[in-house]
Structure formats: structure tokens, C-alpha cells
DRENLOVEX-950723 format. One record per residue (C-alpha): residue in three letters; x, y, z. Coordinates in steps of 0.02 Angstrom, whole numbers, m for minus. Layout:
# residues N
('ALA', (X, Y, Z)),
...
//
This chain:
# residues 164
('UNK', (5519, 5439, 4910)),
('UNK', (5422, 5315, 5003)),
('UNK', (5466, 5263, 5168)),
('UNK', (5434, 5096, 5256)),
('UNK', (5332, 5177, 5400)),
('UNK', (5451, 5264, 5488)),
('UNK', (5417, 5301, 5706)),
('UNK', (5395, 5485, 5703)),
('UNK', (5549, 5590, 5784)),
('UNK', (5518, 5726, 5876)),
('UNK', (5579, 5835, 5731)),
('UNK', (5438, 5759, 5635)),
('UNK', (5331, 5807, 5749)),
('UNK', (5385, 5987, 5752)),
('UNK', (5395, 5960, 5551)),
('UNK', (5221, 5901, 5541)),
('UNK', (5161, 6055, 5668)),
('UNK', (5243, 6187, 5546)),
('UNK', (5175, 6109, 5420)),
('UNK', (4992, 6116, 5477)),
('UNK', (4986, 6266, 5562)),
('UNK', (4945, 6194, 5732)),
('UNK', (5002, 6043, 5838)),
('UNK', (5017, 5868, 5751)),
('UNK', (4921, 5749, 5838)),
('UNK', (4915, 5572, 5853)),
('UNK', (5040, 5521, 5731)),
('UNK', (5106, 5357, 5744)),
('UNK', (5211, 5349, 5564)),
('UNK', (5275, 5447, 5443)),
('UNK', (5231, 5357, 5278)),
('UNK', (5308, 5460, 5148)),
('UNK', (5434, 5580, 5159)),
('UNK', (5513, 5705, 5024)),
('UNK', (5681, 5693, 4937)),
('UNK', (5746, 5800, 5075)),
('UNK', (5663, 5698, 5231)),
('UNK', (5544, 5803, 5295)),
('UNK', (5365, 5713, 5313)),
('UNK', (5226, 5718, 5159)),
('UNK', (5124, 5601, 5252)),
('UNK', (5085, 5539, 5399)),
('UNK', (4974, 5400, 5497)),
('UNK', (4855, 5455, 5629)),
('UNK', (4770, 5354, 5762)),
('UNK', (4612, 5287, 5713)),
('UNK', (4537, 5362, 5859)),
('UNK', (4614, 5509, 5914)),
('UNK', (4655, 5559, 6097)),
('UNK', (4505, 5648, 6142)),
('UNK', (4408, 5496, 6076)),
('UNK', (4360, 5571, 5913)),
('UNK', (4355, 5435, 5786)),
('UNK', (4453, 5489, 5614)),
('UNK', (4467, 5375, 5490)),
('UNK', (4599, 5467, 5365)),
('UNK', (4738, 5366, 5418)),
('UNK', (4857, 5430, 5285)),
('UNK', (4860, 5608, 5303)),
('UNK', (4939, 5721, 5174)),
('UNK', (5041, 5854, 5275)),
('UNK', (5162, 5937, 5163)),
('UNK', (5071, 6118, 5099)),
('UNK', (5158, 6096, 4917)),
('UNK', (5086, 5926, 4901)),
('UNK', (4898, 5996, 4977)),
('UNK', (4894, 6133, 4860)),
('UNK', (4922, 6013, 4703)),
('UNK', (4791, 5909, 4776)),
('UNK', (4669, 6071, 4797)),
('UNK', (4725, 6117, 4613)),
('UNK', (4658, 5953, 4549)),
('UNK', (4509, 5966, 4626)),
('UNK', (4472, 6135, 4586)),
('UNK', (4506, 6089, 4425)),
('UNK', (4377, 5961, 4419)),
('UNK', (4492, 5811, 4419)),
('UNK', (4393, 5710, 4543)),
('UNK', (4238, 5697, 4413)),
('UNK', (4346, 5645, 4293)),
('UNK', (4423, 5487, 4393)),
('UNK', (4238, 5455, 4441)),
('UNK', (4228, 5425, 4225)),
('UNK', (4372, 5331, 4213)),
('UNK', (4325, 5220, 4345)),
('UNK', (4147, 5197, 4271)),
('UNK', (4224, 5148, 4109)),
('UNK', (4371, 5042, 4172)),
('UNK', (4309, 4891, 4258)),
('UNK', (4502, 4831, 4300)),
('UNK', (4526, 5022, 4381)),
('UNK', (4376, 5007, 4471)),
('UNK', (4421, 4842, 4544)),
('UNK', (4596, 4881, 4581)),
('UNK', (4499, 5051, 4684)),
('UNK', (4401, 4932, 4789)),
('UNK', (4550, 4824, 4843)),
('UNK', (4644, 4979, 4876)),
('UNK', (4484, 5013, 4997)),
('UNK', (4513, 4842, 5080)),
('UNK', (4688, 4869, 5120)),
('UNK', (4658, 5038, 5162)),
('UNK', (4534, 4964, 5297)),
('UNK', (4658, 4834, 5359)),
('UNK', (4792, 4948, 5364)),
('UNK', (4687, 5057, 5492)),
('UNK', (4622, 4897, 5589)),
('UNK', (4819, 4866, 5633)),
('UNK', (4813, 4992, 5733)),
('UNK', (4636, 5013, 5809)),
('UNK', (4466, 4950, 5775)),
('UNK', (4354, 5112, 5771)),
('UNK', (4165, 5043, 5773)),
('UNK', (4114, 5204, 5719)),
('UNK', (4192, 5199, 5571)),
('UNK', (4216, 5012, 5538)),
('UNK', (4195, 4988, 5313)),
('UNK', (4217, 5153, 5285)),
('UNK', (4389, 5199, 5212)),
('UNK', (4445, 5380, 5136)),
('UNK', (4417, 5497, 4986)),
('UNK', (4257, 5399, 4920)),
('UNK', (4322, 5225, 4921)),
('UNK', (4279, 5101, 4872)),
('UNK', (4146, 5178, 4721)),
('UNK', (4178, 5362, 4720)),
('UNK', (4304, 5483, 4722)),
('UNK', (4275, 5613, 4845)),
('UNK', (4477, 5694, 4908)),
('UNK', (4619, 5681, 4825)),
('UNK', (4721, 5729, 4962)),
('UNK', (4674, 5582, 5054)),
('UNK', (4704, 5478, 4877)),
('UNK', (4861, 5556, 4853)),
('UNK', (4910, 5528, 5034)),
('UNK', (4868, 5343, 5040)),
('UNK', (4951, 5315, 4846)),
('UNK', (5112, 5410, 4912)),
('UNK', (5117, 5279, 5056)),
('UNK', (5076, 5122, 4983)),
('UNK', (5170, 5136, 4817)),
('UNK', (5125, 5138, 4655)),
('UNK', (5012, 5033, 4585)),
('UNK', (4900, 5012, 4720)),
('UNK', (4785, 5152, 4728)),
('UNK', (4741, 5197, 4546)),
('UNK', (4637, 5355, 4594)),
('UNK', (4797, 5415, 4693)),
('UNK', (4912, 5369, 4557)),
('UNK', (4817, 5466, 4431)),
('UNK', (4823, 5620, 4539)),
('UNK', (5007, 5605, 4577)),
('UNK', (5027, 5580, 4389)),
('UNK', (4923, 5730, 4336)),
('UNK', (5001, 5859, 4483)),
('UNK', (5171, 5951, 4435)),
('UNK', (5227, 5893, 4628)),
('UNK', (5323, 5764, 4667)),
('UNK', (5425, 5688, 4829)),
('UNK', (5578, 5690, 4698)),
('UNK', (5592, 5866, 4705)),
('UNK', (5593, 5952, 4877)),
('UNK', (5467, 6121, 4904)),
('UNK', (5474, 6117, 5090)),
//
């Protein structure tokens, strides 16, 4: 299920640490959460605390979710989207305005120099990590993010069914 952005709790926060093996940092949303309420994904600062820009914004957190991600992409998925995209010129288009709003999402927060056009997981031409695809699908909704929907699609995980 797809939240609206939620402010992180402090029990996300702890949620988010268990889930990633070390201390969650600058989160300022969760942006997807599972059937049972625990995070899946999370915003980040643009530039992190210790000045470090990082431009993933959504960032897939849930270990059920990352390991269907790593699945796909062991499996080769990613060179397949790169095909369907090549062949699909509406796909393709709809990948490079999910790019866009990728970008403007992030520049709400912070304008990173650094990193200023670039988005995540290949956008706008290729596809380079799913979990970032997945991430940023699983946030926005469906429909936006065809790359991401196409992963979520071809994954047996889903928010609907809780493995937390």
C-alpha cells in the first residue's frame, strides 16, 4: 500500500535501522509502507548530513522487497526492460517523464549541484537498479514509472502481503 508521504516516527526509524542493518539516516518520509505498516521505502535527504550528496531519494528498505529486486536482476531482467524500452517509444517516453518528476521530487527538498539532471536506476535512457525503480514505482503509484512497474509486476513480492 502506498502512502501519501508519511513524517517518519521514531518506530520507523528503528524499523528502517532493523531493516538495514545499521542506522537509518536522513529520512525525511516514508513513501510506501507494507500491508502491515512497517516502511518499504523511504525518502532520504538529497544531501546527507555529512554533506555527501545521494541522489536515490526513494530508497527501497524492506529486505523481502531488496531480494526480489536482486532476483530480477540476477536474472537478467534489467536487459530485458532496456529491449522493451528500445522497442516501445510510448514506454520510453513515459521513462523519461518519470525521470523529470523523479528530479523535481528531489529538488523539493534540496538542490544538490552535484547531482543536479541526474535521477536513479539509469533514468532517463537506461535501466541500471531495480531497487531504486521499484522503490520510486512503489512511491509514486502505478503508472508512472514503467521500468518500476514492470519489476513489481514480474517479482512474486508485493506490499499486499506482509514478509517483514
Amino acid at each position: 500500500m502506498t502512502s501519501a508521504h508519511d513524517l517518519p516516527t521514531p518506530r520507523d526509524i528503528e524499523v528502517v535501522s532493523d531493516q538495514l542493518g545499521r542506522p537509518a539516516r536522513d529520512i525525511v518520509a516514508v513513501s510506501a509502507r507494507c500491508v502491515c505498516g512497517n516502511p518499504v521505502v523511504v525518502m532520504t535527504k538529497p544531501r546527507l548530513e555529512d554533506g555527501t550528496p545521494f541522489p536515490t531519494v526513494y530508497y527501497l528498505t524492506q529486505p523481502a522487497a531488496t531480494q526480489a529486486a536482486s532476483r530480477l536482476e540476477a536474472e537478467a531482467k534489467m536487459a530485458e526492460y532496456q529491449q522493451r524500452l528500445a522497442e516501445d517509444p510510448e514506454a520510453l517516453f513515459a521513462y523519461q517523464s518519470a525521470h523529470e518528476s523523479f528530479i523535481a521530487t528531489r529538488e523539493a527538498l534540496a538542490v544538490v549541484e552535484e547531482i543536479a539532471g541526474i535521477s536513479a536506476g539509469g533514468m532517463p535512457t537506461r535501466v541500471k537498479c531495480l531497487h531504486s525503480l521499484m522503490a520510486h514505482a512503489l512511491s509514486v503509484g502505478p503508472g508512472v514509472n514503467p521500468v518500476g512497474d514492470w519489476a513489481l509486476g514480474d517479482t512474486n513480492w508485493s506490499v499486499t502481503t506482509c514478509r517483514c
